[in-house]
C-alpha positions as CSV (number, residue, x, y, z in Angstrom):
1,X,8.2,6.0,3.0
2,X,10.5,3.1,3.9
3,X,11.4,2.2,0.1
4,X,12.2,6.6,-0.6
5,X,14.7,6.6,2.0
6,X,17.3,7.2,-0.7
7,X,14.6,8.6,-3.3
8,X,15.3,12.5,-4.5
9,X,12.1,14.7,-3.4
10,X,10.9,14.6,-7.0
11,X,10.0,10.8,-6.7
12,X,8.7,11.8,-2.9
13,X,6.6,13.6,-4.1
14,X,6.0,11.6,-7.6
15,X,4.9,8.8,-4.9
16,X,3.0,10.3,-2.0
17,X,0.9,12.9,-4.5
18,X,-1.5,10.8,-5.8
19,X,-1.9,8.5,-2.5
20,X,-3.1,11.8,-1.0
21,X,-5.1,13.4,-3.5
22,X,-7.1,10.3,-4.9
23,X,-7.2,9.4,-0.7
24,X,-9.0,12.4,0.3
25,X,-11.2,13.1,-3.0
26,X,-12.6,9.8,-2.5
27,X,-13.3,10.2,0.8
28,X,-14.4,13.9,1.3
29,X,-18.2,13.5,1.3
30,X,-17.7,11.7,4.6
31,X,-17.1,13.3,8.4
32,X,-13.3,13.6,7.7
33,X,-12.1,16.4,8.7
34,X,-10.3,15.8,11.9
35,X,-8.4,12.2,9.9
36,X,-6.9,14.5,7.1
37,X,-5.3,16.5,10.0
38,X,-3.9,13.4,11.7
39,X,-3.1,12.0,8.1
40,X,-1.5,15.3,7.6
41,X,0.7,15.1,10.8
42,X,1.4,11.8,10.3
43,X,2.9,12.8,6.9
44,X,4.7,15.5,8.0
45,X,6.6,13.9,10.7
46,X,7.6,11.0,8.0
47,X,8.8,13.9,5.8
48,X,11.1,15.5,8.7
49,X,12.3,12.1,9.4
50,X,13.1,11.3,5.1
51,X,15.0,15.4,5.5
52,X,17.2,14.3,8.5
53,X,18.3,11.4,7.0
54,X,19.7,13.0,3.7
55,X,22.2,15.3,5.9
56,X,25.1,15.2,7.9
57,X,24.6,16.0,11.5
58,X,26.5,19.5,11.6
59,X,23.3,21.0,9.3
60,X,20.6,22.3,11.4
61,X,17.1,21.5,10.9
62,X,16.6,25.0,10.4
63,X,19.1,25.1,7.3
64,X,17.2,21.9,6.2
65,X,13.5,23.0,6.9
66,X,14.8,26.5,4.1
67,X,15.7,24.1,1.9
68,X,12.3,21.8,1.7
69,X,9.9,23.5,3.2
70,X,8.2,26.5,2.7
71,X,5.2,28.9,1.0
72,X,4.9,26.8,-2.6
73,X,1.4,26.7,-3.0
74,X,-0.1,29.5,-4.7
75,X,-3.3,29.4,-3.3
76,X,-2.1,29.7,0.6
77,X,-0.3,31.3,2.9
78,X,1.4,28.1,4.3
79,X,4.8,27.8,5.0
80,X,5.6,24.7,5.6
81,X,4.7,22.7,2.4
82,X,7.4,20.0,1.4
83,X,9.0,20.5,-2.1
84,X,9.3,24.1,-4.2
85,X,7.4,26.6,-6.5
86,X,7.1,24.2,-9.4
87,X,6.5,21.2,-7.5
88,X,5.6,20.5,-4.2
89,X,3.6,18.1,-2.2
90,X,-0.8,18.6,-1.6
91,X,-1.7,18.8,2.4
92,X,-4.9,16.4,3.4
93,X,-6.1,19.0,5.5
94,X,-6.8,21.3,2.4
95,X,-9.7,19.2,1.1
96,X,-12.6,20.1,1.7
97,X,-15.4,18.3,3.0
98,X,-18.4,18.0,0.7
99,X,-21.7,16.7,1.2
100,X,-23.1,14.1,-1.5
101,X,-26.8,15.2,-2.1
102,X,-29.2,12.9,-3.0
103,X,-31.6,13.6,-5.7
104,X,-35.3,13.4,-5.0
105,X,-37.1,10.7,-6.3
106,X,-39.6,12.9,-8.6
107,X,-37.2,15.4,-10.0
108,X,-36.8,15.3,-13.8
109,X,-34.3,16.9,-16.0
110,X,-37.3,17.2,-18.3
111,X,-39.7,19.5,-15.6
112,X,-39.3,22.9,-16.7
113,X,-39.5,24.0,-13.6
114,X,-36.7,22.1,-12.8
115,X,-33.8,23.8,-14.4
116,X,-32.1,26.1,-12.0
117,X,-32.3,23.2,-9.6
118,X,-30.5,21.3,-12.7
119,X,-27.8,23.9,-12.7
120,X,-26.9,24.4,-9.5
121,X,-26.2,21.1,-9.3
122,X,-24.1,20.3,-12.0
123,X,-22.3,23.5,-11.3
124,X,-21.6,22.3,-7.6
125,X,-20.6,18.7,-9.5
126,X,-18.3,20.5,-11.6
127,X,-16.8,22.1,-9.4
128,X,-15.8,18.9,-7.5
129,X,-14.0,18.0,-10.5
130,X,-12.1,20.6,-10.7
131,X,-11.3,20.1,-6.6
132,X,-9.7,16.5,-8.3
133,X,-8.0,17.8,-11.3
134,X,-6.3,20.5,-9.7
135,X,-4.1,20.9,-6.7
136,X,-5.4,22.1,-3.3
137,X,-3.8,25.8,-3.6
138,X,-4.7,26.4,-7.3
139,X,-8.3,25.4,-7.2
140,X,-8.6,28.2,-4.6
141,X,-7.6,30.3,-7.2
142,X,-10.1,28.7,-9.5
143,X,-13.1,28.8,-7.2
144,X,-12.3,32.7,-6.7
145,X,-12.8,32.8,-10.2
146,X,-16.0,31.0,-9.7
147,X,-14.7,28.5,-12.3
148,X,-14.8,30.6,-15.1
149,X,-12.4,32.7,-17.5
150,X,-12.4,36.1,-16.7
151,X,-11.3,37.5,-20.2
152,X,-14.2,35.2,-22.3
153,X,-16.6,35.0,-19.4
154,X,-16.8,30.9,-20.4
155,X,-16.2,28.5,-17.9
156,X,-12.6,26.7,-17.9
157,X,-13.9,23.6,-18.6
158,X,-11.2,20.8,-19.1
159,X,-7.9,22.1,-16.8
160,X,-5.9,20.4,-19.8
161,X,-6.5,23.4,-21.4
162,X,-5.8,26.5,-19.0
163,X,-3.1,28.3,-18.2
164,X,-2.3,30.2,-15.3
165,X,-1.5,33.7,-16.1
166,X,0.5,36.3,-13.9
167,X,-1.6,39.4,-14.0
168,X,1.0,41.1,-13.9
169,X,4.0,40.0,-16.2
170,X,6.8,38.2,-13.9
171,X,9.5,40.6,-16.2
172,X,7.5,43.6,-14.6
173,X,7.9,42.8,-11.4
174,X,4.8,40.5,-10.9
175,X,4.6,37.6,-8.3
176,X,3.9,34.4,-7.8
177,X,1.1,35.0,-5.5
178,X,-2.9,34.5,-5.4
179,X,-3.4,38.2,-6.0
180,X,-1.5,38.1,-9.1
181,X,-2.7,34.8,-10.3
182,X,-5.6,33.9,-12.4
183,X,-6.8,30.8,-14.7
184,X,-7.6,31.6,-19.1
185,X,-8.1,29.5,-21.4
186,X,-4.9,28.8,-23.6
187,X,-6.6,30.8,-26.3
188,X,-7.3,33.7,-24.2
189,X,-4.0,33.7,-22.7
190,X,-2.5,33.8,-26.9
191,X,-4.9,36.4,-27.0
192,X,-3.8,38.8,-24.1
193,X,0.1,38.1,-24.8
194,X,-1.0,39.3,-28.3
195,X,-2.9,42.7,-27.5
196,X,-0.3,43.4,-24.6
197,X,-0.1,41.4,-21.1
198,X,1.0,45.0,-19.8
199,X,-2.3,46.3,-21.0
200,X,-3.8,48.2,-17.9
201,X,-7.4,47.8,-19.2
202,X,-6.6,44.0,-19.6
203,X,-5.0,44.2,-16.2
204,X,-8.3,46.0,-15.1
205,X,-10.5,42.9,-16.4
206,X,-8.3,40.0,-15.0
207,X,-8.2,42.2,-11.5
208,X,-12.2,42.8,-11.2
209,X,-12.7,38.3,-11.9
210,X,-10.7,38.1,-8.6
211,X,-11.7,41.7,-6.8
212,X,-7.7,42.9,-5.9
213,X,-5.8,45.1,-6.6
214,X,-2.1,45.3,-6.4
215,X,-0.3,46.9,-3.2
216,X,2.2,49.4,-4.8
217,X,1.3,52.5,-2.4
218,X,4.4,54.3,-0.8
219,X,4.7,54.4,3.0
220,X,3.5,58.2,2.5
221,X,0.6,57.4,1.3
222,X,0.1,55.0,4.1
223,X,0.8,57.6,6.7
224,X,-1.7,60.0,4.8
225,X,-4.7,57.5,4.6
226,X,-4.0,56.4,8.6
227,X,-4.0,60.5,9.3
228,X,-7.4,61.0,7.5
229,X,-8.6,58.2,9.5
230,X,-7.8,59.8,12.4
């Protein structure tokens, strides 16, 4: 951090981004946990320290917090990640720890009844991929999706070739949040845009892959569900 003293938060982030992410992919099949917290602190405070810097004294950290910190990541409900919407900076603490599985001396890919064993694991391999390739908050989203396409039923495969789709269109009033996100293939997403992105029983397919719903009720129909509780 000593040389990005003068950097913009673009090349902070350019910098620190793949220090982190190749840092704690390569080292989550080990008992981590609690060092990607202290990494994640020890970040942090660097980050506050590179903000106050960049400012005269008479703006307040809170003015300076609004303006690079806050809830960027899709996938979360975290406000206090460093950058914005379209780019902003992975947390250590959001990897996950995963165990590295040996395989047993005398199990073939070629014993038939081997094969669901063979699956499993090289759906739980893929899956770590996809932990590498994408960032912390959007493979959330992926892994609700259990790593597959919810309009083709295929699974998503390279991420060089996804796109993530606003349920929703953003010109309808749709979010940038999880439960209006979801990963299709680029062909798929030409393909919805095609037949309608407003299409409810498209809507109705993306929403079952990720099992929400939108929360459009009115406060009277809040009032009346809390009443028939009662």
């Amino acid at each position: 951090m000593a040389q990005l003293k003068g950097a913009s938060e673009d090349v902070v982030i350019a910098k620190l981004q793949p220090l982190i992410r190749g840092w704690t992919n390569y080292h989550n099949g080990t008992v981590a946990k609690e060092t990607f917290n202290n990494l994640n602190e020890y970040v942090r405070w660097k980050l506050v320290r590179w903000c106050l810097r960049r400012y005269p004294k008479n703006k307040s950290w809170e003015w300076i917090k609004a303006k690079h910190f806050g809830k960027f990541c899709p996938g979360r409900e975290d406000n206090h990640v460093f950058g914005r919407k379209d780019n902003y900076l992975d947390k250590a603490q959001w990897t996950n720890i995963t165990r590295h599985v040996l395989v047993t001396h005398n199990y073939s890919k070629d014993d038939p009844e081997l094969q669901e064993y063979w699956k499993k694991r090289q759906e739980k391999n893929g899956k770590k991929a996809a932990e590498g390739a994408l960032s912390k908050g959007r493979n959330k989203i992926a892994l609700r999706q259990k790593y597959t396409c919810p309009y083709c039923g295929q699974p998503l495969g390279e991420y060089n070739n996804v796109h993530l789709h606003h349920i929703i269109p953003r010109e309808n009033g749709g979010k940038d949040e999880a439960g209006n996100l979801v990963y299709v293939h680029e062909d798929c997403h030409r393909t919805i845009h095609a037949l309608g992105a407003s299409n409810p029983e498209i809507q109705e397919k993306l929403y079952r892959a990720i099992k929400t719903r939108p929360r459009n009720r009115k406060k009277s129909q809040k009032v009346q569900t809390r009443l028939s509780k009662d």
